[in-house]
C-alpha positions in Angstrom: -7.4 -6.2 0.2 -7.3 -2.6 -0.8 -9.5 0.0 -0.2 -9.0 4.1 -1.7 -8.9 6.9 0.6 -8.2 10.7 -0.7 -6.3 11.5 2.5 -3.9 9.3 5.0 -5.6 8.5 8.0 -3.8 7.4 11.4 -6.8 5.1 12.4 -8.2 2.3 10.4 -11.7 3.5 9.0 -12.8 -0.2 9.0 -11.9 -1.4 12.7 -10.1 1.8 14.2 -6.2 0.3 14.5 -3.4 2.2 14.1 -2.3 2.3 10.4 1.3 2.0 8.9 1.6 4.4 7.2 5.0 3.5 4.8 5.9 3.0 1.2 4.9 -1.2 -0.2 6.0 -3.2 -3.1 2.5 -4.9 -4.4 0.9 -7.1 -7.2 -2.4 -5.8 -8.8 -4.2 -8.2 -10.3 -6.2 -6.6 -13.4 -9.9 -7.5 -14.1 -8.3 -10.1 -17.2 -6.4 -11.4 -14.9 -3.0 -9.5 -15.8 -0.8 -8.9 -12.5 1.3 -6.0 -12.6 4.0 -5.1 -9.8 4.0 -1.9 -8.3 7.4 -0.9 -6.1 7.1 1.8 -3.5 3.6 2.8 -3.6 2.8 5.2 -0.8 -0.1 3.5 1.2 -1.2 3.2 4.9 -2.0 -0.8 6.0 -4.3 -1.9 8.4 -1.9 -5.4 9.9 -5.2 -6.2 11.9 -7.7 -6.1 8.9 -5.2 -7.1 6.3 -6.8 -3.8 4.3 -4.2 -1.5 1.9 -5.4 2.4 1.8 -4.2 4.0 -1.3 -5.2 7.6 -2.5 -7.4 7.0 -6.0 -5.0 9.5 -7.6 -1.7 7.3 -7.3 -4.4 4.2 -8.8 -4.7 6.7 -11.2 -1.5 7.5 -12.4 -0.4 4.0 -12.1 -3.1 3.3 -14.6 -4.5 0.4 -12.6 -7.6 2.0 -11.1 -9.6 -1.6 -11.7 -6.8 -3.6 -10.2 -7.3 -5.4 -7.3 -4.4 -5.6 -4.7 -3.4 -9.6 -4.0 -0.1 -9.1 -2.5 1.4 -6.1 -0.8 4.7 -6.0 1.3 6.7 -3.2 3.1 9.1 -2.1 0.6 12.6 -2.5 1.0 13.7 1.1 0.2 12.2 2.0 3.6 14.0 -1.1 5.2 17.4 0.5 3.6 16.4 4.1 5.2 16.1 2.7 8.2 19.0 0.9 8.7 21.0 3.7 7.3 19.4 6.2 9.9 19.7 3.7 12.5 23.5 1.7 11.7 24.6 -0.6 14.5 
């Protein structure tokens, strides 16, 4: 589910879709089967081929270049911005 990029991209390398391109709360799984959760991760998603882009370097300072993303969701800090740019 994730693939590494070392830029953002607005196109999907894998089927050409528009990417979102937004901040996601995620679960790596580690090669000995350790999850660890990740909140507000700056990555681009691909909602058509269910692929998560992240640069290697963020892997990298996470410390979970090995992991292998199982669950990734738009995080709700960029739910909050919104609604506060946006109040009804």
């Amino acid at each position: 589910m994730m693939r590494t990029m070392t830029w953002l991209r607005d196109n999907c390398p894998q089927c050409e879709r528009q990417l979102v391109n937004s901040r996601f709360d995620t679960t790596f799984r580690m090669p000995d089967g350790e999850e660890r959760l990740c909140f507000a991760i700056p990555a681009a998603l691909c909602s058509d081929c269910h692929q998560l882009y992240l640069d290697p370097d963020v892997l990298e300072v996470l410390d979970i270049p090995d992991g292998r993303c199982v669950f990734a969701i738009e995080s709700d800090v960029v739910t909050q911005e919104r609604a506060t740019q946006f109040p009804v």
